[in-house]
N, C-alpha and C positions, 0 to 999 in steps of 0.2 A: 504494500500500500504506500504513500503518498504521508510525507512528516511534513507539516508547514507550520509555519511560525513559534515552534520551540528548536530554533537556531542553537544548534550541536556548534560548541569548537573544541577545538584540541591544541595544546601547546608545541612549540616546535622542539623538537626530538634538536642533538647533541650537533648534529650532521648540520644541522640548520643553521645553529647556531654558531659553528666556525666557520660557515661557508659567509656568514653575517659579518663577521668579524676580517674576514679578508677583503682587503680595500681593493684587490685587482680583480676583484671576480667578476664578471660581467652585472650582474645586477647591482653590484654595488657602484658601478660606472654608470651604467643609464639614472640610479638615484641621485648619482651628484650632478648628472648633466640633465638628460631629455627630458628622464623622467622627474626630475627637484619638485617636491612638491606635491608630488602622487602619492600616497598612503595605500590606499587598496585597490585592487582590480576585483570584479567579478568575470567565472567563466565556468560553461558547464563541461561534462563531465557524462559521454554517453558510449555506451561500447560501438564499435566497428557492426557495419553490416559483414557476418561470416559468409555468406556463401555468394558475394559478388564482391569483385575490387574495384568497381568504378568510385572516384569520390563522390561524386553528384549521387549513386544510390543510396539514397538517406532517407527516404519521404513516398507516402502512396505506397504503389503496388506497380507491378510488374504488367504488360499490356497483356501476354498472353494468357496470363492467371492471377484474376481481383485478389483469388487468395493466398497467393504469395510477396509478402509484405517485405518493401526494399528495407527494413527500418529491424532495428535490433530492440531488446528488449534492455530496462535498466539505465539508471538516469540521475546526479546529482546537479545543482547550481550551487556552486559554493561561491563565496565572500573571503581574499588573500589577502592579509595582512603583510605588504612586503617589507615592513621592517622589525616587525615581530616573529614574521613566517606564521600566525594564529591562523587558522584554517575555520571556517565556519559554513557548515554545511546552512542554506537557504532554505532547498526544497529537494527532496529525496524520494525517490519514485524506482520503486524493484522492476513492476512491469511498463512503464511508462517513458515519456521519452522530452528532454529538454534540450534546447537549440537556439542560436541567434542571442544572448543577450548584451542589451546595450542599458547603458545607464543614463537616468536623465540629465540634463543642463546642471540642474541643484545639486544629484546627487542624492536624490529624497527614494526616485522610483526604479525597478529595473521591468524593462521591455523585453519578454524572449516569447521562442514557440513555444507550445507546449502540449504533448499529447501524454493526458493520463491512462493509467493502465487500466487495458480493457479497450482504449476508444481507439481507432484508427484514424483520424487526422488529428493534426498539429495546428492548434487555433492561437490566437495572440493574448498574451497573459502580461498583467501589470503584477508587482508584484514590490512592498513597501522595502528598501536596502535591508533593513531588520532579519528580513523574512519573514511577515506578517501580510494581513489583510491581501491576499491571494483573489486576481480579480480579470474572470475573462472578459476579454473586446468584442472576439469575432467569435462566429460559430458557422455551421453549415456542413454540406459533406465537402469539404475542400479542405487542402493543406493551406495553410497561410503560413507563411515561413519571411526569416529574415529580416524583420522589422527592424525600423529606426526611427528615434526620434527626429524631429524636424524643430528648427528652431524658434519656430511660431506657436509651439506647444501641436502639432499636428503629428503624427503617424503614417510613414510610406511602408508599404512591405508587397513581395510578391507572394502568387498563389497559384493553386493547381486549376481554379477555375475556368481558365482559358482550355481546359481537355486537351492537353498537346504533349508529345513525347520525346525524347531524344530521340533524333533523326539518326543516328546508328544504333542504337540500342532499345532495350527494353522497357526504360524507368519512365515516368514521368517529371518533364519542366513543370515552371513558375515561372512566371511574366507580372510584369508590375501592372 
């Protein structure tokens, strides 16, 4: 089943913690430079499709069989603390599936896909930085994938709605 808003962390293990302390290690370099200023990233956490290697089979189902589903089972969004390494699971999903997430302007909301276990498309899900107040946008029988905030407070994302395929292969596009 599906953990939301009793945001799990875990403290950083030993490994973390001197790779933290080495000034030449690449993340300690993007903290003094590009990244100066950034504290956490979010990013999810879904297993591989096993039985195709395209990357794009991620979503839907396959043209010549509805019920063979491109998408794996199994799913976290977690919350990185990169300069603690504190790890905070979000939303945690056994049979379910998360993707795309982008975090608001403020920093308040995170914006990803999200197909719960049991459902076969991925709808658009807001979801409070905490891990709280879990809130879907879109529904339908379609994938909606890939969303992003827009700076007007508006939402763009693609979807399977257009019924179109990969021109060599099996899986189903999205089109904006």
């Amino acid at each position: 089943g599906e953990t939301l808003g009793a945001a799990t962390s875990t403290k950083p293990t030993s490994a973390a913690i001197s790779a933290k302390a080495n000034p030449d290690s690449l993340l300690a370099r993007f903290l003094s430079r590009q990244m100066r200023g950034v504290e956490e990233i979010v990013f999810a956490a879904r297993a591989l499709n096993p039985t195709d290697g395209h990357w794009y089979a991620n979503f839907g189902y396959y043209s010549h069989d509805p019920d063979r589903k491109a998408y794996a089972k199994g799913t976290k969004l977690y919350r990185l603390n990169l300069r603690t390494r504190e790890l905070t699971v979000l939303l945690k999903d056994e049979t379910g599936g998360v993707r795309d997430p982008q975090v608001s302007y403020d920093g308040k909301k995170i914006l990803f896909s999200y197909r719960p276990g049991g459902a076969e498309q991925y709808h658009l899900c807001e979801i409070n930085s905490d891990g709280t107040g879990l809130k879907q946008i879109t529904s339908g029988p379609f994938d909606d994938i890939e969303p992003s905030y827009l700076p007007d407070g508006g939402i763009i994302f693609v979807s399977s709605r257009c019924k179109r395929w990969v021109n060599c292969w099996l899986t189903q596009v999205a089109v904006l």
